[in-house]
C-alpha positions in Angstrom: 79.2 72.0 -28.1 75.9 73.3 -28.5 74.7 76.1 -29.8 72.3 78.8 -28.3 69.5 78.1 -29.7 70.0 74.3 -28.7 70.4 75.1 -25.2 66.8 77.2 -25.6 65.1 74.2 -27.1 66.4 72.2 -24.4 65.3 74.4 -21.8 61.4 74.4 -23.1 61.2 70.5 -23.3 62.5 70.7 -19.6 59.9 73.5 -18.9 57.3 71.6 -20.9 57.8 68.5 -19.4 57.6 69.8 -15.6 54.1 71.8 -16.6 51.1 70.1 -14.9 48.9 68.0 -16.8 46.0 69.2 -18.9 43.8 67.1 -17.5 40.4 68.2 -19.0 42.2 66.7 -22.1 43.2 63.3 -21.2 42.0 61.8 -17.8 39.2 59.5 -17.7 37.7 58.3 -14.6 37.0 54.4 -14.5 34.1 53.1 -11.7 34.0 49.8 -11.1 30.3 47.4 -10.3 30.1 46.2 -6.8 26.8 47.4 -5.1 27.0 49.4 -2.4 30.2 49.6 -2.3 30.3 51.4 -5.2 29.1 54.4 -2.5 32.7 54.7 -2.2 32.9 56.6 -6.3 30.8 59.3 -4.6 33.8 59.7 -1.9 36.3 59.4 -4.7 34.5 62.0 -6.8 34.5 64.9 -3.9 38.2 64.1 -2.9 39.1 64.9 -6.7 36.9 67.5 -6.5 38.5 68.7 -3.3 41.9 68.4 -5.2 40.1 70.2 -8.2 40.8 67.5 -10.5 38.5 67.7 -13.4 37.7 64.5 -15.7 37.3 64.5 -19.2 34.9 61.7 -19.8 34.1 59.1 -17.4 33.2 55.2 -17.9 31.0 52.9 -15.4 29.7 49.5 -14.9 26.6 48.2 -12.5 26.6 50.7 -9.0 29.4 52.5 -11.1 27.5 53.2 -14.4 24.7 54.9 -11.8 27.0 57.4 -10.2 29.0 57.7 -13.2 25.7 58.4 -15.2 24.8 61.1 -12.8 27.9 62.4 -12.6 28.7 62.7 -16.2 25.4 64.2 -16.4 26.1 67.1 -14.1 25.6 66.3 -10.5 28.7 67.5 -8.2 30.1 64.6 -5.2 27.5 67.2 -3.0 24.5 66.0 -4.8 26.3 63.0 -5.4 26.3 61.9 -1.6 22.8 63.5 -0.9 21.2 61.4 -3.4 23.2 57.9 -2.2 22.2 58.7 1.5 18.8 59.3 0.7 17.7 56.7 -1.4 15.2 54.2 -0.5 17.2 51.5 -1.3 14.7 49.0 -0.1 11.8 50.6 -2.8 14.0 50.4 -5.5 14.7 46.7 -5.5 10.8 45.4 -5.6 8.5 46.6 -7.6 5.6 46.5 -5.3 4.1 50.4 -3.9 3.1 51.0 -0.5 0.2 48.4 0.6 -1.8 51.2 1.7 -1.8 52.2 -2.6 -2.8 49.1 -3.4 -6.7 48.5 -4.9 -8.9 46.8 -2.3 -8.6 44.0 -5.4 -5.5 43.8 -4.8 -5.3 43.5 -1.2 -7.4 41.0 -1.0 -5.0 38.6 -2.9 -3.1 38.7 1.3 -5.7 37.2 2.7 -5.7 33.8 0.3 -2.3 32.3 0.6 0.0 34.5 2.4 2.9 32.3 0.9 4.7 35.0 -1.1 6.1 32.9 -4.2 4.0 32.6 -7.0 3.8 31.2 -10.2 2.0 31.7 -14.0 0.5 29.2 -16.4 0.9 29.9 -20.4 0.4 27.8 -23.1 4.0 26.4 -22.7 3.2 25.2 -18.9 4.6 26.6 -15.6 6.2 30.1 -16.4 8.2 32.5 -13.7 9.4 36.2 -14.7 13.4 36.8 -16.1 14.1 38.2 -12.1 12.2 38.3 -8.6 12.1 42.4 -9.3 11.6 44.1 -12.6 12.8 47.4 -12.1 9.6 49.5 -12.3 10.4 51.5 -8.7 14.3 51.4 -9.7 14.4 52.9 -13.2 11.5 55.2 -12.0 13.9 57.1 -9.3 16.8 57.1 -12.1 14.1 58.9 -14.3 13.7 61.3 -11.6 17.2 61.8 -11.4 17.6 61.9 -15.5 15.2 65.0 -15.7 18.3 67.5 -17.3 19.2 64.8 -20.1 16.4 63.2 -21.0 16.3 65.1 -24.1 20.1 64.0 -25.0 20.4 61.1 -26.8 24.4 61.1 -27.8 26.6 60.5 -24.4 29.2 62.6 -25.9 26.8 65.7 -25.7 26.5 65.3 -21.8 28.8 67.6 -19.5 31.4 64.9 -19.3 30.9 62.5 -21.9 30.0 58.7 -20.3 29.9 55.0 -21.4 27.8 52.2 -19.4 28.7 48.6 -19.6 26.4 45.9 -19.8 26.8 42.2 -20.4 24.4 40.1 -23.3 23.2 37.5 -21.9 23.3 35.7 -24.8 26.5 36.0 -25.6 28.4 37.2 -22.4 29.8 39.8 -24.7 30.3 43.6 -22.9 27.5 45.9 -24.5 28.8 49.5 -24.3 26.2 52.3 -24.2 27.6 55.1 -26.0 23.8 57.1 -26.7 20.3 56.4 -26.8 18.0 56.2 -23.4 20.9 57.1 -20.2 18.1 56.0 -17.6 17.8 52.2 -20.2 21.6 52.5 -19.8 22.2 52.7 -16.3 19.5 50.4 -15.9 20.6 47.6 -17.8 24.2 47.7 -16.4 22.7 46.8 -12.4 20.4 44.5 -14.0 21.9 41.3 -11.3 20.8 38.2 -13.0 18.4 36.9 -11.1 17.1 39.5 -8.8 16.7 42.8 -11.5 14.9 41.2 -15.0 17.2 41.7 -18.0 16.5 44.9 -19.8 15.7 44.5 -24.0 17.7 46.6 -26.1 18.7 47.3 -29.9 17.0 43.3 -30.0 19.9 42.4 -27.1 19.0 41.2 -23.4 21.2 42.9 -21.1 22.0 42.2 -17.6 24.9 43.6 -14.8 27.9 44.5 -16.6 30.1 43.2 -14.3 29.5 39.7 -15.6 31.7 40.6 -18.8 33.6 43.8 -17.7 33.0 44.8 -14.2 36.0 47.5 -13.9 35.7 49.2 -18.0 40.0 49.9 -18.3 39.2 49.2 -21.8 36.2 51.0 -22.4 38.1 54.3 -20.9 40.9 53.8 -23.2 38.6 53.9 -25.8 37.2 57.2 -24.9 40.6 59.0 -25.5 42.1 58.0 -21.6 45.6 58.8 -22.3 45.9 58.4 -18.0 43.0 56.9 -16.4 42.0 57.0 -12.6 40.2 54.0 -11.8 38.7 52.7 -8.7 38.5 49.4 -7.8 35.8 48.6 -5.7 35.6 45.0 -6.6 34.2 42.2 -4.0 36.5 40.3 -2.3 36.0 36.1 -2.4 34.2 34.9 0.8 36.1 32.4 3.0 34.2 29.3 4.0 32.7 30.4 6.9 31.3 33.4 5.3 29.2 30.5 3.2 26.0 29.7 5.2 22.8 29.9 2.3 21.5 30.2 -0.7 22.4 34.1 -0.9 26.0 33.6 -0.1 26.5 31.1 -2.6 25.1 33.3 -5.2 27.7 35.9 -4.7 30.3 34.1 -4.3 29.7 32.8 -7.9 28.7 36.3 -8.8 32.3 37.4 -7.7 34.2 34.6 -9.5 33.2 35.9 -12.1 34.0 39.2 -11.6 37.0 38.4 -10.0 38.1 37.0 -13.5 37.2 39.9 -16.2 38.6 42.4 -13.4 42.6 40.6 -13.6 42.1 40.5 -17.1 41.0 44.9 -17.6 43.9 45.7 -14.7 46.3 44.2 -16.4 45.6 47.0 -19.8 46.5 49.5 -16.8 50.1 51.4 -17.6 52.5 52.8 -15.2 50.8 56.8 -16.6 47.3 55.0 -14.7 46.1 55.1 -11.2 44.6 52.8 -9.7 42.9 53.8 -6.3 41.6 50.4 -3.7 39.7 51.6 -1.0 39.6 49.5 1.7 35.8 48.3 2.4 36.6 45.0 4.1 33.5 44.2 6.3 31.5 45.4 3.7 29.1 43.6 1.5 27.1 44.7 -1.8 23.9 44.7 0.3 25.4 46.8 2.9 23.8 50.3 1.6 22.7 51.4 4.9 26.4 52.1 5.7 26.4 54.8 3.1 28.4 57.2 4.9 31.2 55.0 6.3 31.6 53.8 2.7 31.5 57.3 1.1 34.4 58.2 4.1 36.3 55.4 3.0 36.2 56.4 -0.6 37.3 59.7 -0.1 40.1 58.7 2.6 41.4 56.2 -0.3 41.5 58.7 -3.1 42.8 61.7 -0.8 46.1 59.1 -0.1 46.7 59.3 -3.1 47.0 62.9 -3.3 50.8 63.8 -3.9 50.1 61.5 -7.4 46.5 63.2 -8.5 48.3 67.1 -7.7 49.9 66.7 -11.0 46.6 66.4 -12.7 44.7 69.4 -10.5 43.5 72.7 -12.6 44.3 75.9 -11.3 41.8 78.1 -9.8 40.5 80.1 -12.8 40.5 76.9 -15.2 38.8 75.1 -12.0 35.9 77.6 -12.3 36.1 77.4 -16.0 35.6 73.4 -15.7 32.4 73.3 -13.3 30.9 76.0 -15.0 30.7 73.9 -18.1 29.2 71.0 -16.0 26.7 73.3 -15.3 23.6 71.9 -17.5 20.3 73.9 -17.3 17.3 72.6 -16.1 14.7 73.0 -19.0 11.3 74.2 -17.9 8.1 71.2 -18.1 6.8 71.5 -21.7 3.6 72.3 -22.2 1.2 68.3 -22.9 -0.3 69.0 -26.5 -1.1 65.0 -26.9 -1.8 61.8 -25.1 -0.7 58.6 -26.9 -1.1 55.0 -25.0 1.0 52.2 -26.3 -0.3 48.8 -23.9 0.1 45.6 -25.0 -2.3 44.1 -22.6 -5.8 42.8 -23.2 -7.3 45.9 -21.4 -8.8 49.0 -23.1 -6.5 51.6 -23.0 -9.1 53.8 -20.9 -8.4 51.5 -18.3 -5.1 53.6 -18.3 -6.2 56.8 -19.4 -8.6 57.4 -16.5 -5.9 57.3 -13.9 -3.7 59.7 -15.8 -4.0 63.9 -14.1 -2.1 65.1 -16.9 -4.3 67.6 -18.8 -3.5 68.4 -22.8 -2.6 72.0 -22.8 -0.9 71.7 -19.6 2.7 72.1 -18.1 3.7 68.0 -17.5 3.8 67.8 -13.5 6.1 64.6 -13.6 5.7 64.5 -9.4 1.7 63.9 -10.3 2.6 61.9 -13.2 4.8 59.3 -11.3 2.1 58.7 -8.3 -0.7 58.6 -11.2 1.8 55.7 -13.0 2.1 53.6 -9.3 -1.5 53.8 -9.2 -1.6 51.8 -12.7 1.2 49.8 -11.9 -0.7 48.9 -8.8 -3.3 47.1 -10.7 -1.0 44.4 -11.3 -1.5 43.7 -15.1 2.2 45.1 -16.4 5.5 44.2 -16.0 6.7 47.7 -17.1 4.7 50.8 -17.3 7.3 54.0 -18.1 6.7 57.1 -20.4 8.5 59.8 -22.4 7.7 63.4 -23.5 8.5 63.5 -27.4 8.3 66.4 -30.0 6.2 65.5 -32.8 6.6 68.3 -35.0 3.3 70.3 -35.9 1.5 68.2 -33.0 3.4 69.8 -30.4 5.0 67.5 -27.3 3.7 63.9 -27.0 3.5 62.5 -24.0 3.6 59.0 -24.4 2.5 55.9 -22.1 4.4 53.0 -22.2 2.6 49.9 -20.9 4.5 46.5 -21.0 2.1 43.5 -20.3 3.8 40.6 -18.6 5.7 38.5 -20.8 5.1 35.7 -18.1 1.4 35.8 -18.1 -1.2 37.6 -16.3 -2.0 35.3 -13.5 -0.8 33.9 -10.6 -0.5 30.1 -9.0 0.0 29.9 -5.3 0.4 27.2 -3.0 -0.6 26.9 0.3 0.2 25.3 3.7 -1.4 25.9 6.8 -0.3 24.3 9.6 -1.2 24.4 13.8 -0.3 21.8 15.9 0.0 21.6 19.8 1.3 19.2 22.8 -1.4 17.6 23.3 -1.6 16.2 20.0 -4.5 18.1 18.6 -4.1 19.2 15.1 -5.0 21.0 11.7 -3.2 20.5 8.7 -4.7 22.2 5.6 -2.8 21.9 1.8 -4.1 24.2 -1.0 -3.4 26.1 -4.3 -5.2 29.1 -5.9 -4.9 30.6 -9.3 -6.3 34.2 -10.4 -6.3 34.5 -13.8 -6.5 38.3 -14.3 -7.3 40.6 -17.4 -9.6 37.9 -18.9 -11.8 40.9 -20.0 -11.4 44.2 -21.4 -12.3 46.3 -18.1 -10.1 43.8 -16.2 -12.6 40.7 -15.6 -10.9 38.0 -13.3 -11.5 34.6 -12.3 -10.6 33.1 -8.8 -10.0 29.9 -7.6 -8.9 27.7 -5.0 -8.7 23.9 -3.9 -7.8 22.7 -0.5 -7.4 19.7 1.4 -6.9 18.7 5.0 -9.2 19.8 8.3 -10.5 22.3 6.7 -11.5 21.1 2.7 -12.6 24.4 0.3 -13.2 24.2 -3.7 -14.5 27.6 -4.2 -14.7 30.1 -7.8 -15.7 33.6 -8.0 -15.6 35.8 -11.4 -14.9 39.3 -10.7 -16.2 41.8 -13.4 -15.8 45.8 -13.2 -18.6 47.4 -14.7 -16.4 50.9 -15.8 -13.0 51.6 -16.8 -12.4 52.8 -13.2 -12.9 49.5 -11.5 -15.3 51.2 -9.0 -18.7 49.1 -9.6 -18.4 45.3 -10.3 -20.4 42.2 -10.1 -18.9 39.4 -8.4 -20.9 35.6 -8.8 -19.3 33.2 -6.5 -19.6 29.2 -5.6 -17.8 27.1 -3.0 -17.6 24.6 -0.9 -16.4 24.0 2.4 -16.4 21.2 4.7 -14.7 21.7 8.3 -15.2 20.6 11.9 -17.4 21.8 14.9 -17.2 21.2 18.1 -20.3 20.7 21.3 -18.2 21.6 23.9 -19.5 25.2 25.2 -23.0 26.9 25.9 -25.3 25.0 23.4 -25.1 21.4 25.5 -24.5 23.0 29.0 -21.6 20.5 29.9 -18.4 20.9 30.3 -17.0 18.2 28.8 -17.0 17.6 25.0 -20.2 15.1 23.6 -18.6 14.9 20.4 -17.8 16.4 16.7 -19.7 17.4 13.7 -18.6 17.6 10.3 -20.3 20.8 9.0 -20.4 20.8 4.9 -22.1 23.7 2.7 -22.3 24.2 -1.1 -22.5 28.1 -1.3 -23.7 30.3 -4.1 -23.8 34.0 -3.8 -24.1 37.0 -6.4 -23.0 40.1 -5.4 -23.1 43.7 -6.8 -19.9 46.2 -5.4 -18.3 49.3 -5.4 -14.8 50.2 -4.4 -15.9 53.7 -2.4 -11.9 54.6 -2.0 -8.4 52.2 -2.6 -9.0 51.5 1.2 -12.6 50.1 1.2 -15.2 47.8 -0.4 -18.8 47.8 0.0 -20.8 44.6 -1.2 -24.5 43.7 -1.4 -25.8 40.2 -2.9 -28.3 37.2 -2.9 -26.9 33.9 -1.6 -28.5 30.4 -1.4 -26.9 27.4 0.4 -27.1 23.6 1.2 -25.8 21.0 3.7 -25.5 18.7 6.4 -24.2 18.3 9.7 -23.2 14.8 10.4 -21.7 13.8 13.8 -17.9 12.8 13.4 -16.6 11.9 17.0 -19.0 10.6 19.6 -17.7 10.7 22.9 -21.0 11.1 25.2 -24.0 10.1 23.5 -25.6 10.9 19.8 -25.1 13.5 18.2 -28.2 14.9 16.2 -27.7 15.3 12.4 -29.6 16.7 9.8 -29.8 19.0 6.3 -29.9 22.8 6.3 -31.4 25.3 3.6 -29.9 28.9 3.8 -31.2 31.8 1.5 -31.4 35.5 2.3 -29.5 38.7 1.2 -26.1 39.7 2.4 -23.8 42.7 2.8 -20.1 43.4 3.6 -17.6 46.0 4.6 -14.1 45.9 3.9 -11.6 48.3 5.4 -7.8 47.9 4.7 -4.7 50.3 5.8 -2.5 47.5 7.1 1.2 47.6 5.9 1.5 44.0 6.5 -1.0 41.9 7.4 0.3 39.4 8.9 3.0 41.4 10.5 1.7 45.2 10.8 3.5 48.0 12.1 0.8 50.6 10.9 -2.8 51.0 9.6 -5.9 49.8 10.3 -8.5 46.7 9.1 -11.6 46.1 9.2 -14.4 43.0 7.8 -17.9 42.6 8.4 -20.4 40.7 7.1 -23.9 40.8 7.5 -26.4 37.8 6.6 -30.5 38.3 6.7 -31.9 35.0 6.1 -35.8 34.6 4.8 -38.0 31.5 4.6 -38.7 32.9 1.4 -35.7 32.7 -0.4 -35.1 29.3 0.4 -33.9 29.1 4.3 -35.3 27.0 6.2 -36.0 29.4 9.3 -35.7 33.4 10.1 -32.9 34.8 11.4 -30.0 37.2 11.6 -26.6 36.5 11.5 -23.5 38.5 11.5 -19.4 38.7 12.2 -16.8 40.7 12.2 -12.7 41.5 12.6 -11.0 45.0 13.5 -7.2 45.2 13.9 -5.1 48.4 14.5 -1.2 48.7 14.8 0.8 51.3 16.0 4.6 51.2 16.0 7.1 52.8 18.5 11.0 53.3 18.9 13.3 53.3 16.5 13.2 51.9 13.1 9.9 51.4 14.1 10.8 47.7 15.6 8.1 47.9 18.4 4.7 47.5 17.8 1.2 47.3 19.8 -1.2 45.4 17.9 -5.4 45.5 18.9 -7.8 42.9 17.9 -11.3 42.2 17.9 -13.5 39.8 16.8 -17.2 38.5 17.2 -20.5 36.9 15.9 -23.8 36.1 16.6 -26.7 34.3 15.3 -29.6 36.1 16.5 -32.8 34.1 17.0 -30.9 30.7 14.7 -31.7 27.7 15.2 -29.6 25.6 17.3 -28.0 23.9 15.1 -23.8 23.6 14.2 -24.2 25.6 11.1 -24.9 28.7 13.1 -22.1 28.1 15.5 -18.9 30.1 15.9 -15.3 29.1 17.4 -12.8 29.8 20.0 -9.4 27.9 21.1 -6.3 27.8 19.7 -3.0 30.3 19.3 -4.5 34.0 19.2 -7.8 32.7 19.1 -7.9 32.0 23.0 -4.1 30.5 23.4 -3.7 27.6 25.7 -6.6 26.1 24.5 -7.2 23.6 21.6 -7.7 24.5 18.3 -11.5 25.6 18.1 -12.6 24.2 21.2 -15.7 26.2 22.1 -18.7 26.9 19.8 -21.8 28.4 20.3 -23.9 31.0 18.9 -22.8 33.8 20.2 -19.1 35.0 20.1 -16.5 37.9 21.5 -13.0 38.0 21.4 -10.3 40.5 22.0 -6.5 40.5 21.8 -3.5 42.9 22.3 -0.1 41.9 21.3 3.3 43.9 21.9 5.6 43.0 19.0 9.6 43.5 18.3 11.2 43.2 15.4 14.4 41.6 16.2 16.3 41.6 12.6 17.1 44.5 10.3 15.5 46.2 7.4 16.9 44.5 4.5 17.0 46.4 0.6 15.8 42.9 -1.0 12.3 42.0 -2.2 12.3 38.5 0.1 13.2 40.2 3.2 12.2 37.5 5.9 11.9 39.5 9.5 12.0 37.4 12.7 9.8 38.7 16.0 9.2 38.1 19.6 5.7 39.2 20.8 2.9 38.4 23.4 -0.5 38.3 23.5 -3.0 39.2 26.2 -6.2 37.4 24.9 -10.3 37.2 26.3 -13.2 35.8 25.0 -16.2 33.4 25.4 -18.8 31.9 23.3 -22.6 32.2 24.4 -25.4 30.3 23.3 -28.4 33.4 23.3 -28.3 37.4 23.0 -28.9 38.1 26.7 -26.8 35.8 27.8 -23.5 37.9 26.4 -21.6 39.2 29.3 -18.0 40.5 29.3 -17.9 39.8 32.6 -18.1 35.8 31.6 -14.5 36.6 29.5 -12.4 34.1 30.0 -8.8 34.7 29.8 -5.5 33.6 28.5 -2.2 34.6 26.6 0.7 33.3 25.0 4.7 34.1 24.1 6.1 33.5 20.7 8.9 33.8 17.9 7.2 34.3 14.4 9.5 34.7 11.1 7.4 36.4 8.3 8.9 33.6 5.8 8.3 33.1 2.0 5.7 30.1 3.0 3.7 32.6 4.9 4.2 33.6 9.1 5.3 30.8 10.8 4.9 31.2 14.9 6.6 28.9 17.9 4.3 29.8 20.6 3.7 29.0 24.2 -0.3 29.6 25.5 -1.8 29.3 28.3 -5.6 29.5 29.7 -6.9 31.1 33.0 -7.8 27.8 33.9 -4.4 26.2 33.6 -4.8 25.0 30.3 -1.2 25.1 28.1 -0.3 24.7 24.8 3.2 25.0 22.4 1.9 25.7 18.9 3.6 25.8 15.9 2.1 27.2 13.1 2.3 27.9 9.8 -0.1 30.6 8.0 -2.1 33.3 9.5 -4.0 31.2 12.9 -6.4 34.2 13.6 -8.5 33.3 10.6 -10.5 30.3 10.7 -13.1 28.6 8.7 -16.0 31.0 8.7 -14.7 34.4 7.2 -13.9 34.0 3.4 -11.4 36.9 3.6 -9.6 36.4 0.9 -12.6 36.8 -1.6 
């Protein structure tokens, strides 16, 4: 029988037993890596919160370890969601600002190549960056979201204690982040190979987690998870018709991989576990604009499981006792006593210095401090540029500057192809590379060059010097040759059939003296001096004259740039004009004026912006020239008088104006090699005269065309239909930009 006092022991296991449990003791919260789909944690999160389940620590890996990390670090599922939604998920994987921030320097590098794959030279040869994105936007809006525990560097000191898993790529060993840097932490466990550089730390290279330990069972064990909640947000394999590209192969090799460390880390899972699946077929790791369907189906999944998580729920007065110590206070900006610079580049550190707001003696306004560090980054000389307030004792706080040259080189190798060809068999084929080799000097000196072949040949070389640590003043000596084509059939011969074709060559040589008056425009002023020939090519009707030309006189430009895209703008403004006065006495061989010039204004409509108007002018004139093929511009070809062969008219004088309606027919996409496909039409006019008075816009004539244009890696490629007033058609295709021809040097 038993006694009294065994029946009371009894009676308080029983009562024991059936109490709920103490959850803030012994539940850890697991988050698997899966990219967007890891929106669904933030669900998770406000359905436990909704259930008033608290977590004692909480363990993450990839799109995990970033809601994880800002959940461990305070945040509740409300800020949670607001921040995921939010996002600019598209900024954060490139590393590129806005266009419209860029230097005019720096805009100019558009108008060379438009191909967007480039390459560095180094002593070793041919050299390419770790990833396609380095993580200067992305680790910058972590920062922002960091600001509370930037000061904390033991994870166990945050309001719910956190591990991050990466993978060294080395080894393929898990790296668990346990302290130090939380934004480095986060960081490094995205870091996708291939698209996001690896991240160096504690002498390791670290990429996505996922590749050793994508859902961290282990890891939360580790941190004292007698029950875990885990959610499994893993990628599914694609079948074979979900294969089609490059992209999709990728993935699917990602996912094998993932697919493989995930069986092994489910199966440390105990019966005491949960294990929470929300269903997200249909979507992909990409997928980010369906934030809020993937946040519902996270919550939905985790609020099924409800009867199980009960249990684990706090009651209302320990509930408020939980989120009150979650609550983390917000320090106040400390007070700049210091200025430190650490830049590995060849440039003087006052290159940096100079762009910097921040005052010594004054609160740190990190809003200010960001923009002032996109403005560096913009300058294109650093693969990293971050920084970190520090307290150095009797010097007060330091803020520090951290500026990372690029471990790839500082210069860039393009190649070129520029392509237009039509119907009727006409033709121009062009093949080129250029290289910049930037930072040759202290104050950011840079050499340009380029090489082409084909219809139109160039071998041209400028040095670009800045005269102050600003960049504003500069000298820029340049020399180049070009040899292209020029037709007779327009004005200058009064026929209206072709006589024949010149080959036009010149060996240029201009200095010019600059200043950068705002990021948006560039004024220039120099001496030129040129030679060549015009030597007739094609007879068809008789000879052609042919001779030797002298040009010498002074020259000015205007540069005006607000596009978004320039080959594809939705907004902004641009505008180029040159101005040439040549003088017997500097070497020409005869008086005159000439001048050219481009405008171009987009404005976009509807939504996403997919719609876009786009206005166009262009025109020249050689005013009292000689008549002569040197002093001749061109019309014909696709937006440059569609229907019409490529540069067909010539003469002296030139106008030409073009609207286009544009749609964008595919989606925005969040990666850095987004390639956008259009439809657009053009309403196009224009003539070529071969004196002053004779310019009438009365004598336009007019045409048009209809295309599909893909803003691809190799530059815009167009399919195009044209057609002339007088019955004159065309299909293009085309590859590069066909509105520039051979006599603007844009890109320089």
């Amino acid at each position: 029988m038993f006694s009294a006092r065994s029946a009371v022991l009894c009676l308080a296991i029983a009562l024991l037993s059936s109490m709920p449990v103490r959850a803030d003791e012994e539940v850890v919260l697991v988050l698997a890596g899966g990219g967007a789909r890891g929106i669904a944690h933030v669900g998770a999160i406000a359905a436990l919160e909704e259930l008033q389940v608290p977590v004692k620590a909480i363990a993450g890996t990839s799109m995990g370890a970033l809601v994880g990390g800002l959940y461990a670090q305070g945040m509740d599922a409300r800020q949670l969601r607001e921040v995921v939604e939010t996002m600019a998920w598209d900024e954060a994987f490139e590393d590129s600002v806005d266009r419209d921030s860029l230097p005019q320097r720096r805009k100019e590098d558009d108008y060379d190549y438009p191909a967007s794959l480039s390459l560095a030279l180094n002593e070793g040869g041919l050299s390419i960056p770790l990833g396609i994105v380095q993580g200067q936007q992305v680790r910058q809006m972590i920062k922002d979201l960091s600001l509370n525990s930037d000061h904390i560097d033991d994870f166990d000191r945050l309001p719910t204690p956190y591990r991050a898993v990466a993978t060294d790529i080395e080894t393929g060993d898990a790296y668990v982040f346990s302290g130090g840097d939380i934004v480095t932490a986060m960081r490094a466990s995205m870091s996708l190979p291939g698209l996001l550089a690896p991240v160096e730390h504690d002498g390791r290279l670290l990429v996505d987690g996922g590749l050793a330990m994508n859902i961290p069972v282990k890891v939360g064990r580790d941190l004292g998870g007698e029950r875990l909640v885990v959610i499994d947000i893993g990628t599914p394999l694609r079948d074979r018709s979900e294969i089609n590209n490059l992209l999709d192969v990728g993935d699917q090799m990602i996912n094998f991989l993932t697919r493989k460390n995930s069986i092994e880390q489910l199966g440390l899972l105990t019966d005491r576990d949960l294990l929470i699946n929300p269903d997200l077929s249909g979507i992909g790791m990409l997928d980010f604009e369906l934030s809020s369907e993937i946040y519902q189906r996270g919550y939905d999944a985790t609020m099924a499981m409800q009867d199980a998580l009960r249990p684990l729920a706090l009651g209302s007065e320990a509930w408020a006792r939980y989120l009150a110590n979650r609550n983390m206070a917000t320090p106040g900006e400390p007070v700049i006593d210091r200025i430190d610079i650490f830049d590995d580049s060849h440039l003087r550190s006052d290159v940096i210095r100079v762009q910097l707001s921040q005052q010594v003696g004054q609160r740190l306004d990190r809003q200010q401090l960001r923009a002032d560090i996109e403005n560096i980054y913009a300058l294109d000389h650093w693969q990293i540029i971050d920084y970190d307030v520090v307290s150095a004792g009797s010097d007060g706080n330091v803020l520090e500057i951290h500026a990372t040259a690029k471990t790839w080189g500082d210069n860039d190798l393009k190649f070129g192809l520029n392509l237009v060809t039509s119907l009727d068999g006409s033709s121009e084929i062009n093949i080129g590379a250029s290289y910049l080799w930037k930072g040759i000097t202290d104050l950011g000196g840079e050499l340009y060059a380029r090489g082409q072949v084909g219809d139109l040949m160039i071998l041209e070389t400028e040095f670009y010097q800045p005269l102050e640590v600003r960049g504003r003043y500069f000298i820029a000596p340049y020399l180049g040759y070009r040899d292209h084509d020029t037709t007779t059939l327009g004005p200058e011969y009064g026929s209206g059939d072709p006589v024949g074709i010149w080959r036009v060559r010149r060996l240029a040589s201009q200095l010019d003296a600059g200043w950068n008056v705002f990021k948006n425009s560039q004024l220039r002023l120099g001496l030129f001096r040129n030679v060549g020939e015009y030597r007739s090519d094609v007879e068809i009707g008789g000879d052609l004259p042919e001779d030797r030309f002298h040009e010498g006189g002074i020259a000015a430009s205007l540069r005006y740039d607000r596009l978004d895209n320039p080959y594809f703008p939705t907004r902004g403004g641009f505008m180029y004009a040159e101005y040439q006065l040549l003088r017997d006495e500097l070497g020409a061989d005869a008086n005159f004026e000439r001048w050219q010039a481009i405008a171009q204004g987009a404005f976009s409509f509807g939504a996403n912006h997919r719609n876009t108007l786009i206005f166009t002018g262009r025109t020249g004139q050689s005013l009292d020239a000689p008549n002569t093929p040197a002093n001749y511009f061109q019309l014909g070809g696709l937006f440059n008088l569609s229907g019409l062969p490529q540069n067909q008219l010539s003469g002296r004088q030139m106008a030409f104006a073009m609207a286009q309606y544009q749609r964008r027919l595919s989606g925005t996409s969040v990666l850095p090699f987004d390639a956008p496909a259009y439809l657009g039409v053009s309403i196009e006019g224009g003539e070529v005269w071969s004196r002053r008075p004779d310019v009438n816009a009365g004598d336009f004539m007019t045409g048009g065309s209809i295309y599909l244009a893909l803003d691809s890696p190799l530059g815009p490629l167009y399919l195009a239909y044209g057609r002339s007033e007088d019955s004159q058609d065309a299909l293009y295709l085309s590859l590069g930009w066909p509105f520039l021809n051979n006599q603007f040097r844009m890109g320089r």
